[in-house]
Backbone as CSV, one residue per row, in Angstrom:
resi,resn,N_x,N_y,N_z,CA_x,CA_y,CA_z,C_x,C_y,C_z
1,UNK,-2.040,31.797,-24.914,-2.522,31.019,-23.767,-1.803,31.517,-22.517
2,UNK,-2.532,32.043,-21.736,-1.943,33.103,-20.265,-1.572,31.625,-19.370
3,UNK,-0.364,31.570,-19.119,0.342,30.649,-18.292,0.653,29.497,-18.753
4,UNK,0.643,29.342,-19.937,0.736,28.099,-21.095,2.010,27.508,-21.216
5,UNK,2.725,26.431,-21.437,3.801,26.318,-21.357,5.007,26.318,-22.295
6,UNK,6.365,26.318,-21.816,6.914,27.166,-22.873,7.632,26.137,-23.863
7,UNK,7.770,26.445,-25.049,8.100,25.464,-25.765,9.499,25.056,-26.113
8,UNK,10.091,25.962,-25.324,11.778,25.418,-25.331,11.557,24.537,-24.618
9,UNK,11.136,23.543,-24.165,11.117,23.000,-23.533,10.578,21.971,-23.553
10,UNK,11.364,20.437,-23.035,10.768,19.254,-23.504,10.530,17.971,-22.593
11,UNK,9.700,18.164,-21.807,9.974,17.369,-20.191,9.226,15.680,-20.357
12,UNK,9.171,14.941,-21.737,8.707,13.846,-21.257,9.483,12.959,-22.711
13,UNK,10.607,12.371,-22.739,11.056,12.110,-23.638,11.781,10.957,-23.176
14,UNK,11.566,9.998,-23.972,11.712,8.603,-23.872,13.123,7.975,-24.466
15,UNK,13.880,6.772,-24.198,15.037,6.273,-24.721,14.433,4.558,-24.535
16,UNK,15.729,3.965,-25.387,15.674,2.966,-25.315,15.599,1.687,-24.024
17,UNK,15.874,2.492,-22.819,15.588,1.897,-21.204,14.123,1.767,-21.751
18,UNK,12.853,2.473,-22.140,11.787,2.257,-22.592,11.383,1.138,-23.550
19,UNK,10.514,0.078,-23.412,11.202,-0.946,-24.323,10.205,-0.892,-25.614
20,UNK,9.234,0.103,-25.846,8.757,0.762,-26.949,9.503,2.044,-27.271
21,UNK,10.738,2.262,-27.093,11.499,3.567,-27.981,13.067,2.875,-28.033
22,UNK,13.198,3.976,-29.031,14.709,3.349,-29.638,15.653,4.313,-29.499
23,UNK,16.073,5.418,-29.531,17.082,6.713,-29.263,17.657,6.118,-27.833
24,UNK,19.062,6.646,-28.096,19.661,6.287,-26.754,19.820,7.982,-25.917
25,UNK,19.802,8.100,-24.795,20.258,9.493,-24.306,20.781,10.118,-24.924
26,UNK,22.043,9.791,-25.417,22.824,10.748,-26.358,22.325,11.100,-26.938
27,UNK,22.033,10.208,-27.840,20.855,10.483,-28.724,19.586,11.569,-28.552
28,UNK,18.911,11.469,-27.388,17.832,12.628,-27.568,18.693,14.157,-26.822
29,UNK,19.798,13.889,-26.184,20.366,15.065,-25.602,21.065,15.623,-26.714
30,UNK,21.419,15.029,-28.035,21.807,15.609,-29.549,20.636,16.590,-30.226
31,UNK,19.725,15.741,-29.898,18.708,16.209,-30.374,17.809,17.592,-29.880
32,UNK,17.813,17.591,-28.604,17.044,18.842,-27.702,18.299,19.878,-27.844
33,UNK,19.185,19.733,-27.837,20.079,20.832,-28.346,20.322,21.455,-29.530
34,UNK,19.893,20.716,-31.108,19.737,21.148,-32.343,18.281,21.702,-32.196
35,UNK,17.200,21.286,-31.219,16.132,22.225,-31.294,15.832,23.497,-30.759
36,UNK,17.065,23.591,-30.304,17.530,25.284,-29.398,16.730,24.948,-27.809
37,UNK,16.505,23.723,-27.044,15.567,23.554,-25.781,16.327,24.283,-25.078
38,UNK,15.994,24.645,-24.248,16.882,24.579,-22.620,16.326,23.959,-21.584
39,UNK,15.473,22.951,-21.663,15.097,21.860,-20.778,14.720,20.680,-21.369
40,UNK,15.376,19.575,-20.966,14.654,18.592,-21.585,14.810,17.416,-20.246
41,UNK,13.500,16.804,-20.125,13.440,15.698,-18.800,13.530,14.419,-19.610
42,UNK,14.368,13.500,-19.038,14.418,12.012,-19.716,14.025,11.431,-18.612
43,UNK,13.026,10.511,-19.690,11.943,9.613,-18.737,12.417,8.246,-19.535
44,UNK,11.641,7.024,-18.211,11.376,6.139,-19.433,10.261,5.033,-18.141
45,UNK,9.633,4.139,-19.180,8.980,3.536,-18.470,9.178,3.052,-17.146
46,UNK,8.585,2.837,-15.872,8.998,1.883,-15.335,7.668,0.755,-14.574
47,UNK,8.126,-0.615,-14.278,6.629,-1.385,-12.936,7.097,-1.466,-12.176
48,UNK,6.423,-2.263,-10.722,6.857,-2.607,-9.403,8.218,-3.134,-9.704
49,UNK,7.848,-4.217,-10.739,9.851,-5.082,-10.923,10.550,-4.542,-11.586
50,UNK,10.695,-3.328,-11.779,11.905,-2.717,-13.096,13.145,-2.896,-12.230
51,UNK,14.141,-3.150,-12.448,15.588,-2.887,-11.642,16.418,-2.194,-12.427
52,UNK,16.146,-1.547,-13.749,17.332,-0.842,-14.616,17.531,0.751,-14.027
53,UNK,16.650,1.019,-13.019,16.508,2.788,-12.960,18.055,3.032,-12.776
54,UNK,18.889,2.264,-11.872,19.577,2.843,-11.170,20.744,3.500,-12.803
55,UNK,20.571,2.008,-13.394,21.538,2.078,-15.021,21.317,3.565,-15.430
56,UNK,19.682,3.549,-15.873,19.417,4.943,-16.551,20.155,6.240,-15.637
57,UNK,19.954,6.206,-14.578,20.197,6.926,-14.066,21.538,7.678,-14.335
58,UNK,22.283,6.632,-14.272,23.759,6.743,-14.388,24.369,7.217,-15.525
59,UNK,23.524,7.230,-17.040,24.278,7.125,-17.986,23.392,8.595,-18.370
60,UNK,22.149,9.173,-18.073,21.957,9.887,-18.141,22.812,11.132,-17.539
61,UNK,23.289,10.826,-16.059,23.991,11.849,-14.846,25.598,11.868,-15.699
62,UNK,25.968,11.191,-16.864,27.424,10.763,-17.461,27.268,11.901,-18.668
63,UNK,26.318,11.866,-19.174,26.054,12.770,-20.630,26.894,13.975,-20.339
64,UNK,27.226,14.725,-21.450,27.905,15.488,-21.619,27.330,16.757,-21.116
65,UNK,27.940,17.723,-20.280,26.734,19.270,-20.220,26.699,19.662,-21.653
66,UNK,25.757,20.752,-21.696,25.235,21.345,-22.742,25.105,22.681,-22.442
67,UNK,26.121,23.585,-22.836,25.636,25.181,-22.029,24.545,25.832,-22.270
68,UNK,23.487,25.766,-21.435,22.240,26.468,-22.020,21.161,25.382,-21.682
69,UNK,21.240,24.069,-21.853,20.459,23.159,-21.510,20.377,22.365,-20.306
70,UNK,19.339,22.265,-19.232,18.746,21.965,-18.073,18.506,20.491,-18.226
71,UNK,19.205,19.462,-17.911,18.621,18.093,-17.962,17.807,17.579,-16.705
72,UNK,16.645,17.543,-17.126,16.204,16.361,-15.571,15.761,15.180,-15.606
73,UNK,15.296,14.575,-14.775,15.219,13.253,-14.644,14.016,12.874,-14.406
74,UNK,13.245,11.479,-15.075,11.853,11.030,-14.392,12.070,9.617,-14.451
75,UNK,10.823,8.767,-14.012,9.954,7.589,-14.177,8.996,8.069,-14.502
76,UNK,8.039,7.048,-15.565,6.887,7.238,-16.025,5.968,5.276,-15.404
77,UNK,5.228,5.833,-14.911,4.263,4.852,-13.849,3.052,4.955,-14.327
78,UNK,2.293,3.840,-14.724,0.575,4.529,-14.599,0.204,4.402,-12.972
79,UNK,-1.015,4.794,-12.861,-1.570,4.725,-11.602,-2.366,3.508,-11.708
80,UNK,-2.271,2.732,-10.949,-2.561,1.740,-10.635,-4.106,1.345,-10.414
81,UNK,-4.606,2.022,-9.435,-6.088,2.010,-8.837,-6.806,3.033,-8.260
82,UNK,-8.041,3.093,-8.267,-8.921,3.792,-7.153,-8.086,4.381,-6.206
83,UNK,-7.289,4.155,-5.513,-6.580,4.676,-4.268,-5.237,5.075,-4.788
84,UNK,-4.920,5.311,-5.623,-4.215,5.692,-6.201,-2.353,5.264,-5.557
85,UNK,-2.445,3.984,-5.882,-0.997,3.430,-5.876,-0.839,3.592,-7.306
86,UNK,0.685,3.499,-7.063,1.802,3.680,-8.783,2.786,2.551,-8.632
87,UNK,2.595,2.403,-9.948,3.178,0.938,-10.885,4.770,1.413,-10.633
88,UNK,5.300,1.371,-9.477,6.765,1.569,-9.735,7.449,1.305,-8.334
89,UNK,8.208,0.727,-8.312,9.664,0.120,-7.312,9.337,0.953,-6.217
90,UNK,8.902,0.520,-4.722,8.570,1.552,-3.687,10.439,2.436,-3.301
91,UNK,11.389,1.574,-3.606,12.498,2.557,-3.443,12.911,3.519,-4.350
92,UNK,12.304,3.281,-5.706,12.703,4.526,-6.988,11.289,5.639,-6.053
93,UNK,10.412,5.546,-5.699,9.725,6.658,-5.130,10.273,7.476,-4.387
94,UNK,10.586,6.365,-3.060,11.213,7.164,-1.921,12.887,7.952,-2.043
95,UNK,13.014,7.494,-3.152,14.396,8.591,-3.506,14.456,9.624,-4.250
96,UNK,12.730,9.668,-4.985,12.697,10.826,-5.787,13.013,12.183,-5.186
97,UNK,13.694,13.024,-6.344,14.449,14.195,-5.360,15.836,14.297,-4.418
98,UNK,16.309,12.696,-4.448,17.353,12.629,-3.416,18.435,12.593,-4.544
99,UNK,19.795,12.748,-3.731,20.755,12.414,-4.756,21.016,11.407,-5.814
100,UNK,20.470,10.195,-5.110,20.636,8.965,-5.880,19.474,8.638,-6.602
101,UNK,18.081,9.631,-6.669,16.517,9.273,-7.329,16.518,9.924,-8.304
102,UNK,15.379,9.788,-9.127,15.207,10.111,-10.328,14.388,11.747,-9.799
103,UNK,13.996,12.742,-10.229,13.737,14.136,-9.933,12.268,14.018,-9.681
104,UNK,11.554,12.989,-10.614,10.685,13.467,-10.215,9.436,11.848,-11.161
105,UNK,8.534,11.465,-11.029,7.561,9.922,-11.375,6.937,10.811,-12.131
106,UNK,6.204,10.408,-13.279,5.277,11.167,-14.323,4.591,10.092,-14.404
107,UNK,3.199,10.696,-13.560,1.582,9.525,-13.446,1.253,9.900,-14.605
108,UNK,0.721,8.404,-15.287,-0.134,8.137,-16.518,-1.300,7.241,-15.983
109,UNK,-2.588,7.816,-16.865,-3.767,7.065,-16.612,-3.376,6.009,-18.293
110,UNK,-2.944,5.328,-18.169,-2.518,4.369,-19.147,-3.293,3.125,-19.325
111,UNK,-4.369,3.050,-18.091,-5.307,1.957,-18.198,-6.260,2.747,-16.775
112,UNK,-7.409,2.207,-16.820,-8.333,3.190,-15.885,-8.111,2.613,-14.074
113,UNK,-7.940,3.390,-13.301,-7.800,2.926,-11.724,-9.009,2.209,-11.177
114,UNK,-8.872,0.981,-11.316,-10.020,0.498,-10.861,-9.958,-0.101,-9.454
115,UNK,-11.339,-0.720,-9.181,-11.058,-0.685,-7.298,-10.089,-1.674,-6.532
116,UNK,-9.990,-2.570,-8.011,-8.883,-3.816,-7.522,-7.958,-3.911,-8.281
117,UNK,-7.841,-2.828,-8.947,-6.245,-2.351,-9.714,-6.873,-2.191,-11.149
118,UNK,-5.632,-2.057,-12.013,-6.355,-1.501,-13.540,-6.793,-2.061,-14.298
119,UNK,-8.045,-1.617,-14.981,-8.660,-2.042,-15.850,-8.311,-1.629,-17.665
120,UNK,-8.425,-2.155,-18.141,-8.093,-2.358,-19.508,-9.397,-1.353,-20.601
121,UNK,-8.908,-0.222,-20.765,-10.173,0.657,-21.808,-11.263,-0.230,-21.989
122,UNK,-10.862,-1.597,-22.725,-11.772,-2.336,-23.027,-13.094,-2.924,-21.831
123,UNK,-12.176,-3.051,-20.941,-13.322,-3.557,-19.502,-14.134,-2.330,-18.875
124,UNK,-13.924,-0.778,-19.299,-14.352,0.097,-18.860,-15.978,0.174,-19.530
125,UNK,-15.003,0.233,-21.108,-16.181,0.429,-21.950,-17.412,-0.827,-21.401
126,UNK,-17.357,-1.981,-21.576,-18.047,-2.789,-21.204,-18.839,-2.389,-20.076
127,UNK,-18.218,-1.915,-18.779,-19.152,-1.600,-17.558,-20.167,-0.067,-17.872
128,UNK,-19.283,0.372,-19.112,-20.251,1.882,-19.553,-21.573,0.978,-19.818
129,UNK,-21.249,-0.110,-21.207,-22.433,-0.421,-21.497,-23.120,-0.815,-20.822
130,UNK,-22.943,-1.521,-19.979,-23.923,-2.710,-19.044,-24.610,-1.898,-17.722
131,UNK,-23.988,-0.911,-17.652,-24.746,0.451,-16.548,-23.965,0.029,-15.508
132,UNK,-23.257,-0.752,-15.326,-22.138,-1.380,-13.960,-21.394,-0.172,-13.657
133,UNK,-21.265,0.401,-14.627,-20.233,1.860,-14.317,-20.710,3.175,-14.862
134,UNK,-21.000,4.005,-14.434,-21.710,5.959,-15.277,-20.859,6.419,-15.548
135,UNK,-21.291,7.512,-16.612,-20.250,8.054,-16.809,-19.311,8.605,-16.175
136,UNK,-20.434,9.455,-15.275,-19.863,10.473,-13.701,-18.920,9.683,-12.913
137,UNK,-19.687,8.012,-12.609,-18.652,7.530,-11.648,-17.370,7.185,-12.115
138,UNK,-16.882,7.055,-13.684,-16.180,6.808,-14.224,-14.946,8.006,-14.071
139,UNK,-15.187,9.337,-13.825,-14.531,10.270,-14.790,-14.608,10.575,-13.240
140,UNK,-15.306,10.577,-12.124,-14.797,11.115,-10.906,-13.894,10.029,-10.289
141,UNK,-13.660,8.493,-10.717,-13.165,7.705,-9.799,-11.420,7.680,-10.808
142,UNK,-11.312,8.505,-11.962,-10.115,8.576,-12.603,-9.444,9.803,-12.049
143,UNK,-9.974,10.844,-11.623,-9.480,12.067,-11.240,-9.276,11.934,-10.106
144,UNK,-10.368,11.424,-8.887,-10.073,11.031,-7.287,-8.629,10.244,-7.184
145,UNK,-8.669,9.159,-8.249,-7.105,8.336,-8.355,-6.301,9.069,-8.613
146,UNK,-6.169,9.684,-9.113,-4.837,11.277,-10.063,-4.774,11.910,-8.763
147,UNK,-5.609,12.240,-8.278,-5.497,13.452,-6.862,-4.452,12.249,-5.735
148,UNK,-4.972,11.441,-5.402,-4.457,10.584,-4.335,-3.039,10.067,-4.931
149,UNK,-2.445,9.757,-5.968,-1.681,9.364,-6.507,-0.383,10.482,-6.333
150,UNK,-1.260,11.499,-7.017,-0.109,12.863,-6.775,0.304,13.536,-4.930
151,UNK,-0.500,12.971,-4.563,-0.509,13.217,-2.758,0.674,11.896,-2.697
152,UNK,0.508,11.068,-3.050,1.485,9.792,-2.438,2.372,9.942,-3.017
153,UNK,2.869,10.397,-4.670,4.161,10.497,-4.924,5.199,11.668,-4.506
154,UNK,4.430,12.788,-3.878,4.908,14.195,-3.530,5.625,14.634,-4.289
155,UNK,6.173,14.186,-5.526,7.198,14.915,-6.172,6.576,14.068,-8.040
156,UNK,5.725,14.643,-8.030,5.126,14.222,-9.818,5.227,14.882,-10.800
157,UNK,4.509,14.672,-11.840,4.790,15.080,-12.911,3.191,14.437,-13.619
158,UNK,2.490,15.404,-13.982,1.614,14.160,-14.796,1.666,14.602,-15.897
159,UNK,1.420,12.790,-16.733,1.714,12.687,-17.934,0.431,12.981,-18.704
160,UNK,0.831,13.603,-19.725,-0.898,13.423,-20.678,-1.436,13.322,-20.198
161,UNK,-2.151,14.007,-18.918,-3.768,14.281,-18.357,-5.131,14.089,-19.337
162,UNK,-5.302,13.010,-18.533,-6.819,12.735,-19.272,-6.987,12.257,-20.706
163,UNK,-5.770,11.617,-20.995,-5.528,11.307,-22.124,-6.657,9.293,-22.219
164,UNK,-7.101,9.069,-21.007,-7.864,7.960,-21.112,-9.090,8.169,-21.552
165,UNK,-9.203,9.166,-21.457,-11.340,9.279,-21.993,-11.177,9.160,-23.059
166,UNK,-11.105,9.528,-24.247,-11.156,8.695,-25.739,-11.580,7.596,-25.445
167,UNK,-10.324,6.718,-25.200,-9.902,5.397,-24.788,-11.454,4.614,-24.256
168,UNK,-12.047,5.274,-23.868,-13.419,4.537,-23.109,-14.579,4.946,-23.401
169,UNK,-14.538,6.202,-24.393,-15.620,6.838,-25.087,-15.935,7.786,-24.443
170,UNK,-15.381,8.706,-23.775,-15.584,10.260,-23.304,-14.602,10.973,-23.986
171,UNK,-15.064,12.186,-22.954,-14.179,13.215,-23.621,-13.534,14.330,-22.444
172,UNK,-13.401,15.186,-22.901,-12.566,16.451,-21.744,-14.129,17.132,-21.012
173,UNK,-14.814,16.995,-21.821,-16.235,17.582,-21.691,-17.147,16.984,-20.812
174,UNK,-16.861,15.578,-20.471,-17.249,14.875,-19.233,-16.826,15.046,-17.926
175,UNK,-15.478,15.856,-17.836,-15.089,16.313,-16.555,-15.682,17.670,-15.997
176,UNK,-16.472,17.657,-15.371,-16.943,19.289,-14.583,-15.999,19.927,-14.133
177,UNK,-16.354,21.074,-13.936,-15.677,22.174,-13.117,-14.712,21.377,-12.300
178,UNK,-15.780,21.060,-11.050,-15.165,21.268,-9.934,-14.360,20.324,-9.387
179,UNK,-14.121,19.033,-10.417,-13.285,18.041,-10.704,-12.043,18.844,-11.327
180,UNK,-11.755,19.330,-12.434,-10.891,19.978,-12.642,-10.027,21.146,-11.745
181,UNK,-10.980,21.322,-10.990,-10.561,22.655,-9.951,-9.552,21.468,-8.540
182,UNK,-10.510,20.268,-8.215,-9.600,19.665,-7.763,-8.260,19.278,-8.017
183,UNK,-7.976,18.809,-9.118,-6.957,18.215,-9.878,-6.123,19.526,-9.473
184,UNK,-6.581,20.738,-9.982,-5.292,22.064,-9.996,-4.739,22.646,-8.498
185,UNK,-5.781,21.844,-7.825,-5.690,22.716,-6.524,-4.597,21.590,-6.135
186,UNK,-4.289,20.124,-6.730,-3.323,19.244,-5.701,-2.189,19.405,-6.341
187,UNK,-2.400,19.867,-7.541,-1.065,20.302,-8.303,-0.239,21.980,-7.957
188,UNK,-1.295,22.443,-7.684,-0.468,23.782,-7.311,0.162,23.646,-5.690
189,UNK,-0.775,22.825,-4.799,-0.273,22.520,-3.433,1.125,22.047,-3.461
190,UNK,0.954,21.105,-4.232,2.321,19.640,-4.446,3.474,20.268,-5.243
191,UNK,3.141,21.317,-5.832,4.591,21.789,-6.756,4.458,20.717,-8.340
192,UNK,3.524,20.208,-8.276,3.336,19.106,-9.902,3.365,19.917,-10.849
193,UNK,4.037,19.888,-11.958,4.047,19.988,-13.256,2.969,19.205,-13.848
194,UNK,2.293,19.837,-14.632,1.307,19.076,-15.495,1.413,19.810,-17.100
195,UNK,1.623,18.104,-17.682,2.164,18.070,-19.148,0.656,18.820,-19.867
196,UNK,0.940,20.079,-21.138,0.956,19.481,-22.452,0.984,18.738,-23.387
197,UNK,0.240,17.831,-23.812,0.984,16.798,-25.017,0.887,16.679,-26.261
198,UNK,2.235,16.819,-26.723,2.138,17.130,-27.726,1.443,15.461,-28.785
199,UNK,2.071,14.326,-28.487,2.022,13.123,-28.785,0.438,12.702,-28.523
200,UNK,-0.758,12.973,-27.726,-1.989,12.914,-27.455,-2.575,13.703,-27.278
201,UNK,-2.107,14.896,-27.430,-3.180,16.384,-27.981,-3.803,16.601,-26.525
202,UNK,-3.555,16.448,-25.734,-4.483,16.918,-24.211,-3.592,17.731,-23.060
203,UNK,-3.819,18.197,-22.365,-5.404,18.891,-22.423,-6.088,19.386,-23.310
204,UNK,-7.060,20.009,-23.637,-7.751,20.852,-24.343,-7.533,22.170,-23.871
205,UNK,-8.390,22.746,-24.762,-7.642,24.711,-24.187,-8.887,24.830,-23.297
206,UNK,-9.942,24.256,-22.937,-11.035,24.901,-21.546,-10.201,23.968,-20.471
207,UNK,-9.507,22.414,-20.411,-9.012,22.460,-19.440,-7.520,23.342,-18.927
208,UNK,-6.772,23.495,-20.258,-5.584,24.019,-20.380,-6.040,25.447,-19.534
209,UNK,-6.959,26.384,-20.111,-7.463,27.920,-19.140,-7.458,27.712,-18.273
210,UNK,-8.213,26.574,-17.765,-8.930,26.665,-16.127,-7.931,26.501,-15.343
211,UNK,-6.615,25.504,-16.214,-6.340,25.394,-15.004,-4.384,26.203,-15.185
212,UNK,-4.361,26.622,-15.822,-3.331,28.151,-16.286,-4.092,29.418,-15.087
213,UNK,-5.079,29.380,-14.772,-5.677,30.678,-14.226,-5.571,30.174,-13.193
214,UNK,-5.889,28.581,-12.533,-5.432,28.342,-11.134,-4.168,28.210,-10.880
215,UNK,-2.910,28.294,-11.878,-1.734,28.755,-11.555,-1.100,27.468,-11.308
216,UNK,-1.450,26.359,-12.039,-1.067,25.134,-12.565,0.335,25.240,-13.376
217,UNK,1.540,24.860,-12.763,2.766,24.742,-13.781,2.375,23.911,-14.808
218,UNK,2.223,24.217,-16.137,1.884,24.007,-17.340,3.568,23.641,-18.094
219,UNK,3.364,22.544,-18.471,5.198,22.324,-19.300,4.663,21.622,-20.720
220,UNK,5.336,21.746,-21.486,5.320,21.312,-22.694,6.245,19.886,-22.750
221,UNK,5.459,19.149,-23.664,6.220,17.859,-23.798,5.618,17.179,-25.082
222,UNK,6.550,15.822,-25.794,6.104,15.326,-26.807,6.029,13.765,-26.795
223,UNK,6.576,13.676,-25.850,6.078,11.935,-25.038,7.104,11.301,-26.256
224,UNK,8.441,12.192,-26.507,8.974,11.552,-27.617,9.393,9.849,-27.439
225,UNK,9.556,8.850,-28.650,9.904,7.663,-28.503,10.919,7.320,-29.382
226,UNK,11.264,8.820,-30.098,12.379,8.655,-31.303,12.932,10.014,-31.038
227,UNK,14.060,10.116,-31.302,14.956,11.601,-30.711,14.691,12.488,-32.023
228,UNK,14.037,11.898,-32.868,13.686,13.019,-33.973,12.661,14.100,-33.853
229,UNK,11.989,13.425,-33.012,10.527,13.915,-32.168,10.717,15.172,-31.219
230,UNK,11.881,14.833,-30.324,12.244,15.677,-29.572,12.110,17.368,-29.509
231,UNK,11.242,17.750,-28.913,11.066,19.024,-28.867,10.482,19.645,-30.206
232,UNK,9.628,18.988,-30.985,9.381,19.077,-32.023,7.489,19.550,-32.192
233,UNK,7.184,20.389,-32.119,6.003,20.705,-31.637,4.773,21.216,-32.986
234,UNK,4.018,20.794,-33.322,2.968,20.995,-34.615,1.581,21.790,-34.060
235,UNK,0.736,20.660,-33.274,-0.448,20.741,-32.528,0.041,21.753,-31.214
236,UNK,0.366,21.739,-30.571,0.856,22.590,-29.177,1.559,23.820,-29.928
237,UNK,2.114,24.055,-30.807,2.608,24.755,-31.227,1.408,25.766,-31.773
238,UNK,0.396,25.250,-32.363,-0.540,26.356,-33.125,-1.712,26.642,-32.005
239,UNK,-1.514,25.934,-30.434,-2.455,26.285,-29.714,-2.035,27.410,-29.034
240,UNK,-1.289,27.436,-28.605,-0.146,28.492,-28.129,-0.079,29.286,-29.303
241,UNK,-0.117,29.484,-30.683,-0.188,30.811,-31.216,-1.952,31.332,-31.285
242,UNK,-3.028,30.406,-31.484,-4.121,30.608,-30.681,-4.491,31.241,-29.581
243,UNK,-3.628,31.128,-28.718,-3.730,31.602,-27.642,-4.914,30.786,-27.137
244,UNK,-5.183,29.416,-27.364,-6.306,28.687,-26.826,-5.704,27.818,-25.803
């Protein structure tokens, strides 16, 4: 896969600040080092009311170095709506990148951007059926939110791209071209990393090409929630010897 991402590498890995994972930092920074990484980003959930970032922050910036291994830092936010606000503390934003912020927010479509905030897979599907919502308007008003979202956070990361269409009964195959060409063009502008996943299998290899050839930083990740997980790659691993 020409520009595919590399698999030492493990940029979306979760701890117990996450209140669906259990590994503590140490814990996954034990771990990305028995897998030979030399990058690994610790994330963990956050909403508008989280107040623990500053904790994580701290105990992550305390860990021990590792010669050879690159630690960085995130929040993981879904996007909120249509206009693409993010589920997270307006001061953990505005410090991303600063000394005292986390490096960098990793947008998740974790529920669909709807026009008066998010909707629940389940309420999507419903407006599929009832014709209240098309497919088209569906799959252009999730990507328009991703584009605007990544413009407002200036310093992102997205998580599992497009990992909501299942979720509502599409697929990668519902997004056109020139929707995808958008998405790469705000990511290559913005400096965004856009995940691999290993944990939800997406992108696919026609979005993974398209957008490797528009020169999309492509990173590998496993959305780990247990430090056993960590850098531990099956599916991404045999696409990349595919070369798909």
């Amino acid at each position: 896969m020409t520009g595919g991402p590399s698999l030492r590498g493990d940029h979306h890995v979760h701890s117990a600040f996450s209140d669906d994972a259990v590994s503590t930092p140490a814990e996954n920074l034990a771990a990305a080092r028995a897998a030979g990484l030399d990058t690994v980003r610790m994330v963990d959930h956050v909403r508008v009311s989280t107040t623990y970032v500053p904790d994580f922050l701290a105990v992550v910036r305390g860990l021990p170095a590792v010669d050879g291994l690159r630690v960085l830092t995130g929040v993981e936010a879904k996007i909120l709506d249509a206009d693409g606000g993010i589920d997270a503390p307006p001061e953990v934003l505005a410090a991303l990148g600063g000394p005292d912020g986390a490096d960098r927010v990793l947008l998740a479509d974790h529920q669909y951007p709807g026009p008066d905030g998010p909707w629940s897979p389940r309420v999507v599907v419903e407006h599929l059926a009832s014709g209240a919502l098309t497919r088209e308007g569906a799959v252009e008003t999730l990507v328009s939110a991703t584009v605007r979202a990544v413009r407002r956070a200036g310093r992102a990361q997205l998580a599992h791209p497009l990992s909501l269409l299942p979720k509502i009964g599409l697929t990668e195959d519902d997004v056109p071209d020139d929707l995808l060409d958008e998405l790469a063009a705000v990511a290559v502008a913005t400096g965004t990393p856009v995940e691999v996943n290993e944990k939800w299998r997406c992108p696919g290899p026609r979005v993974r090409a398209r957008w490797a050839d528009a020169g999309v930083a492509l990173v590998a990740s496993t959305d780990a929630h247990v430090a056993d997980d960590v850098g531990r790659y099956a599916w991404l691993r045999e696409a990349v010897r595919e070369g798909a």
